[in-house]
C-alpha positions in Angstrom: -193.1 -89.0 -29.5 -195.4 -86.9 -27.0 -194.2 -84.3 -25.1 -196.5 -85.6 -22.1 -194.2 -89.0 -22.0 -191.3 -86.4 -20.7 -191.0 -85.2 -16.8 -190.6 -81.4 -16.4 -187.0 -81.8 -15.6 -186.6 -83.7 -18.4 -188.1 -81.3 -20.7 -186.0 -78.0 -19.4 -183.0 -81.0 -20.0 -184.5 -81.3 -23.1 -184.6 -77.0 -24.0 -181.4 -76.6 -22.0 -178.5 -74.6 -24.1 -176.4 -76.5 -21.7 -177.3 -79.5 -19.8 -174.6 -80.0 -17.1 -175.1 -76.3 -16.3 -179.4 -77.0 -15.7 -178.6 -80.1 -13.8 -176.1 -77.8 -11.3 -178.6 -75.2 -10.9 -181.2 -78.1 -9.6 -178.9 -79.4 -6.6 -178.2 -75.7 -6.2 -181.5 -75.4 -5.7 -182.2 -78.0 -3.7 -179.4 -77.0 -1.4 -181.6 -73.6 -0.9 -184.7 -74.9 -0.1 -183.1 -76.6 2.6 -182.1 -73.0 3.7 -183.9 -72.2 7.1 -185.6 -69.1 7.7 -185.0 -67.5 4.0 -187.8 -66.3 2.1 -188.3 -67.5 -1.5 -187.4 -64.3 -3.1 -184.3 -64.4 -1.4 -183.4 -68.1 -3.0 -184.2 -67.0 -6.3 -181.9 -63.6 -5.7 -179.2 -66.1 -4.3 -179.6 -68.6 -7.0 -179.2 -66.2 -9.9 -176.2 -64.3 -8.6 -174.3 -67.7 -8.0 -175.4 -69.2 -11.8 -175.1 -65.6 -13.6 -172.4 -67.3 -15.9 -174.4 -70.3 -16.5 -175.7 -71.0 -19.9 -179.2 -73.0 -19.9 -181.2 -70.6 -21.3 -184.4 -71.0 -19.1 -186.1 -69.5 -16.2 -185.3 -69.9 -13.1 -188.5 -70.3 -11.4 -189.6 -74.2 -13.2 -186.2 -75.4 -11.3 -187.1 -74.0 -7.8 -190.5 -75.9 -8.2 -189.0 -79.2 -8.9 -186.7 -78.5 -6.3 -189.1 -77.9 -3.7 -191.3 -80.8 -4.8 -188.4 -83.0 -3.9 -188.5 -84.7 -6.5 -186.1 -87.3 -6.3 -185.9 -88.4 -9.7 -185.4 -85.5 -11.1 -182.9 -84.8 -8.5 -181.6 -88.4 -9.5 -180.9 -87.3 -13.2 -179.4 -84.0 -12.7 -176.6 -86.2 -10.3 -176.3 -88.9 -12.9 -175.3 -86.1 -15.7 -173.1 -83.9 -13.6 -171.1 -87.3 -12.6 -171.4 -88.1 -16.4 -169.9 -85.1 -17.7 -168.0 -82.6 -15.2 -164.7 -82.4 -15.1 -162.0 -81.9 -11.9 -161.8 -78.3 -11.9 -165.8 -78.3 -12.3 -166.7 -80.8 -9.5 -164.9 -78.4 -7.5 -166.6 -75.4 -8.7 -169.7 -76.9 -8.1 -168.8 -78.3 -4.6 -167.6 -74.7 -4.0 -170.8 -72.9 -4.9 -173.1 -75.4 -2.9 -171.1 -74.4 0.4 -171.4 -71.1 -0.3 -175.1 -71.1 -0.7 -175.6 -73.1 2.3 -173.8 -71.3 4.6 -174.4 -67.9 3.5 -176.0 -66.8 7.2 -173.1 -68.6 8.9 -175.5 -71.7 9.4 -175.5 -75.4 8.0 -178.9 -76.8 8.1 -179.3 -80.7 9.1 -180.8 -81.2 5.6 -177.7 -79.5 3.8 -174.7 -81.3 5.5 -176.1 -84.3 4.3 -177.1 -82.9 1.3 -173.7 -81.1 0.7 -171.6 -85.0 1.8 -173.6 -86.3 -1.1 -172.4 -83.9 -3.3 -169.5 -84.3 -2.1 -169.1 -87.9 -3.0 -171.0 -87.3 -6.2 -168.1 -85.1 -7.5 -165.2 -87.5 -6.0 -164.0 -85.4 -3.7 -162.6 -87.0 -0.5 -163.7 -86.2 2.9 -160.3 -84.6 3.5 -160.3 -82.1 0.4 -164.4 -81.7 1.2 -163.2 -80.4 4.9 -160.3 -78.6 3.7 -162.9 -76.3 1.2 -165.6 -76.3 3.7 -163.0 -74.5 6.4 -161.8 -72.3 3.8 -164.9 -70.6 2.6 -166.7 -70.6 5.7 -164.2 -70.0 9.0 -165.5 -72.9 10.5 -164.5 -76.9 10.8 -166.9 -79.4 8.7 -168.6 -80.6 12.1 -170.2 -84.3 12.2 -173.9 -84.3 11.3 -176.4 -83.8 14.6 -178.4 -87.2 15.5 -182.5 -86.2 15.7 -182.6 -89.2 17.4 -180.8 -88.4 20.5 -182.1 -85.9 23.3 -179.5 -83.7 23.1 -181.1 -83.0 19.4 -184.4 -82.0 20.9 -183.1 -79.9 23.5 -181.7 -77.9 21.1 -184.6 -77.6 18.0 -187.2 -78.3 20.3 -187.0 -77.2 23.9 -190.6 -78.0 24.5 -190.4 -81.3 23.7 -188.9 -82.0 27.5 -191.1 -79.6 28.8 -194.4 -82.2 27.5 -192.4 -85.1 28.6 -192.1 -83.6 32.1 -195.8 -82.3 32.0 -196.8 -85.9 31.4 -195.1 -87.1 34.0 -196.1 -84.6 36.8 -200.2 -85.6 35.4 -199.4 -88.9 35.5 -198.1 -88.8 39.1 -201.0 -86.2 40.3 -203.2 -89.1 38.8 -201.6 -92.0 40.5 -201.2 -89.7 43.7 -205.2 -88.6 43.6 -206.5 -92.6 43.3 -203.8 -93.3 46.0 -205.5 -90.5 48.4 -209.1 -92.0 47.3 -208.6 -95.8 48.4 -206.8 -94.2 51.8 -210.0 -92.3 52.1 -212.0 -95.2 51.6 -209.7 -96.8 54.1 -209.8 -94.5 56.5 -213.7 -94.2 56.2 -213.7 -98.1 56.8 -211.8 -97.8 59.6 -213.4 -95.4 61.1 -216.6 -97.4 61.0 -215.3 -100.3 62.4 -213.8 -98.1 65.5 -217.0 -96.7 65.5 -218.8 -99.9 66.3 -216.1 -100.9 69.0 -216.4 -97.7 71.0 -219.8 -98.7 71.4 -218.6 -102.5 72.2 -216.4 -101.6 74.8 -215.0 -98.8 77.6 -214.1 -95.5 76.5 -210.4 -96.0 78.1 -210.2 -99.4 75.7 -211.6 -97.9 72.8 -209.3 -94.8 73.4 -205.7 -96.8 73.7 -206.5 -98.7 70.6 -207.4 -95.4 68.6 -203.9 -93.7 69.8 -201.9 -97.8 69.3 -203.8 -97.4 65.9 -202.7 -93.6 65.2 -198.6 -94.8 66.2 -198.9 -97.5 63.8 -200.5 -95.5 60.9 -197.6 -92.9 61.5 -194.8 -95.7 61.5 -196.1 -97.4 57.9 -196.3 -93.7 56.7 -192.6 -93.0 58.0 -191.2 -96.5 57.0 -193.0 -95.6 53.4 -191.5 -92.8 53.3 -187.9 -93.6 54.2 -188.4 -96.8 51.8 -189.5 -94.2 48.8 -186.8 -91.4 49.4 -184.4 -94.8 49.3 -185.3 -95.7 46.0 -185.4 -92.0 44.8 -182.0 -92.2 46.0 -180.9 -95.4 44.5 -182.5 -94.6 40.9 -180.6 -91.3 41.3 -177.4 -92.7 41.8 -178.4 -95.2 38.7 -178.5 -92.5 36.4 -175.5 -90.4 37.4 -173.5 -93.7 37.0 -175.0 -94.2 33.6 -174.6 -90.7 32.9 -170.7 -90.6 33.6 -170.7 -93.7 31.9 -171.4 -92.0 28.6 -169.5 -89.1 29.3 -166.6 -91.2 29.6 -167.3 -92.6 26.4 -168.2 -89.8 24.2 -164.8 -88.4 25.6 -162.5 -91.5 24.5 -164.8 -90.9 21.2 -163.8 -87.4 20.6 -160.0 -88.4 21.6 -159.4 -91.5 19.7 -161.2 -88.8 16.7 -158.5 -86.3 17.9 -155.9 -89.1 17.6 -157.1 -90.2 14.4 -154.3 -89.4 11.9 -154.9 -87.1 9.0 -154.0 -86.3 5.6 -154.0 -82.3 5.0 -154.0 -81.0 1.3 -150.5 -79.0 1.2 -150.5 -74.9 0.8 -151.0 -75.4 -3.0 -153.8 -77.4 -3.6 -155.6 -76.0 -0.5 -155.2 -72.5 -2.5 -156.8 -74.2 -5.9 -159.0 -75.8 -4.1 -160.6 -72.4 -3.2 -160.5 -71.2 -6.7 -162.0 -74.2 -7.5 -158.8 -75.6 -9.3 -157.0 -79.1 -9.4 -153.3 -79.5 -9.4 -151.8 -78.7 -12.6 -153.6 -75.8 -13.4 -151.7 -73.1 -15.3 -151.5 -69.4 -14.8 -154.0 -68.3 -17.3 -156.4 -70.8 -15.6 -155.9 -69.3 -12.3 -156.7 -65.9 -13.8 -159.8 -67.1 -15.1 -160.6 -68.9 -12.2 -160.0 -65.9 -9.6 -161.7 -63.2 -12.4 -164.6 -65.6 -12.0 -164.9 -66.2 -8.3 -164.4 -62.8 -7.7 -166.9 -61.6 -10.1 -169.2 -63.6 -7.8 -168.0 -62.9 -4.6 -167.2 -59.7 -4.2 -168.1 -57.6 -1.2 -169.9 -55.2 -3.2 -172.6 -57.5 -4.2 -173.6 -58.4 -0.6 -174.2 -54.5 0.0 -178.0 -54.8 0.9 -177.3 -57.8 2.9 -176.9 -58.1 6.8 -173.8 -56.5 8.2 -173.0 -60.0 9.0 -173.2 -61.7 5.2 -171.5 -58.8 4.0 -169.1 -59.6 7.0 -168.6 -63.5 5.2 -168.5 -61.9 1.6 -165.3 -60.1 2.9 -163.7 -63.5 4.4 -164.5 -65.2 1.4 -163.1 -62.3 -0.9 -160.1 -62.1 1.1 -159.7 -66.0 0.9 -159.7 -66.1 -3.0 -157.1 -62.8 -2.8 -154.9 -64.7 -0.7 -155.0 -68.0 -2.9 -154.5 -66.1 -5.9 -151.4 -63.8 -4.5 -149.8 -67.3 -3.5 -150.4 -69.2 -6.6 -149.0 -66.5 -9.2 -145.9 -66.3 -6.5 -145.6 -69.8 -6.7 -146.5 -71.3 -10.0 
């Protein structure tokens, strides 16, 4: 059989020493590339650290390729054999690592909390274990995915993007307003003419009274325009602060009937394996291998040229997998 008929995934499936462990370091990958503002060196640094146990055997840099190709059938595969053959205590291990990578700058791109609920699902983990480890390793609540199709979106990833609406607008309305002033003036000019031709028709006192009557019934229309347009400024106004209280109102019984919503929290003991990426019944020699492991990959000290502020998450996380390991050889 040719070697041609085989995608490059395939074929680094194909050479792998192990294949669950290539197909976790491809939606590992893919979970970096959807990093914001990190350079590529950095991924591959990040990528190696959190895979140094891993045994494929291969290079690192054909799997950031096909990650950042997007390939989604390659991306398909690697999903279909980590479902296929990964156990408990390794979907949770995987799940584990993606969050870390993710979050590693305190941030969760758009791209990677979808990315990481897929994964998430993938591995059969429930929402409420997926929260519980998300909160855990990174400080923070699992928030609910932003909408890019919603303003408030925009506002925030693209402040300009009101700014061109408004710019628009404001030409739109100095158009309007210029064409507007051009038929007056051509109004006026016609007006003119035909007052023209009337001074010369009839007596100066005439002509002057209906120039002045003319004059006090210009200024009225203008006036009763005006008070007729700051009226519907008013009215539209009014329209959309009802509207807008009208959504207020109902994001707010959203977020309180969300509030209300009844929950399920893992208890001490599975919250604590779930850190070491562990599934109830684990025994006390796999809890030693487990936190030997995650702290092996983890520790502080290997964040030391990083930002006072990863080294800062290192800590947490260290501290975290301390704490869960204290309780559970108290405890088991």
């Amino acid at each position: 059989m040719s070697i041609a008929r085989f995608s490059p995934f395939e074929l680094l499936l194909l050479k792998s020493r192990s294949q669950v462990d290539t197909a976790t370091l491809l939606l590992l990958a893919w979970v970096l590339v959807h990093r914001q503002q990190v350079s590529e060196g950095q991924r591959r640094r990040r990528l190696a650290q959190v895979t140094a146990q891993f045994r494929h055997g291969h290079e690192l840099g054909p799997v950031m390729s096909i990650a950042h190709s997007q390939d989604l059938q390659a991306i398909q595969l690697a999903a279909e054999v980590v479902r296929k053959e990964c156990s408990n205590e390794r979907s949770l291990s995987i799940l584990y690592q993606a969050i870390t990578v993710a979050t590693d700058d305190g941030e969760l791109s758009l791209n990677n909390h979808y990315i990481l609920g897929f994964l998430a699902d993938l591995l059969n983990v429930t929402p409420a274990t997926f929260s519980t480890l998300f909160h855990e390793l990174t400080g923070k609540p699992l928030q609910s995915a932003e909408d890019p199709s919603r303003d408030a979106y925009w506002q925030v990833h693209d402040p300009e993007y009101h700014a061109r609406k408004a710019r628009d607008a404001h030409a739109a309305e100095q158009k309007a307003k210029e064409a507007e002033e051009r038929q007056r003036a051509n109004k006026e000019q016609q007006q003119q003419k035909q007052q023209n031709k009337q001074r010369q028709q009839e007596e100066a006192h005439r002509e002057k009274a209906k120039q002045e009557q003319a004059k006090r019934e210009q200024n009225k229309r203008e006036q009763d325009k005006q008070k007729e347009h700051r009226k519907r400024q008013e009215q539209t106004q009014q329209q959309e602060r009802q509207r807008w209280q009208q959504e207020q109102k109902r994001q707010e019984e959203a977020r309180r009937q969300q509030r209300e919503r009844p929950s399920s929290p893992p208890d001490r003991n599975t919250r604590a394996l779930a850190v070491l990426g562990l599934t109830p019944g684990a025994n006390r020699a796999d809890i030693r291998r487990a936190y030997r492991r995650m702290a092996q990959l983890h520790h502080p000290d290997r964040f030391y040229s990083g930002s006072e502020h990863q080294i800062a998450l290192a800590s947490t996380r260290f501290q975290r997998i301390k704490s869960a390991y204290d309780y559970l050889m108290q405890n088991t």
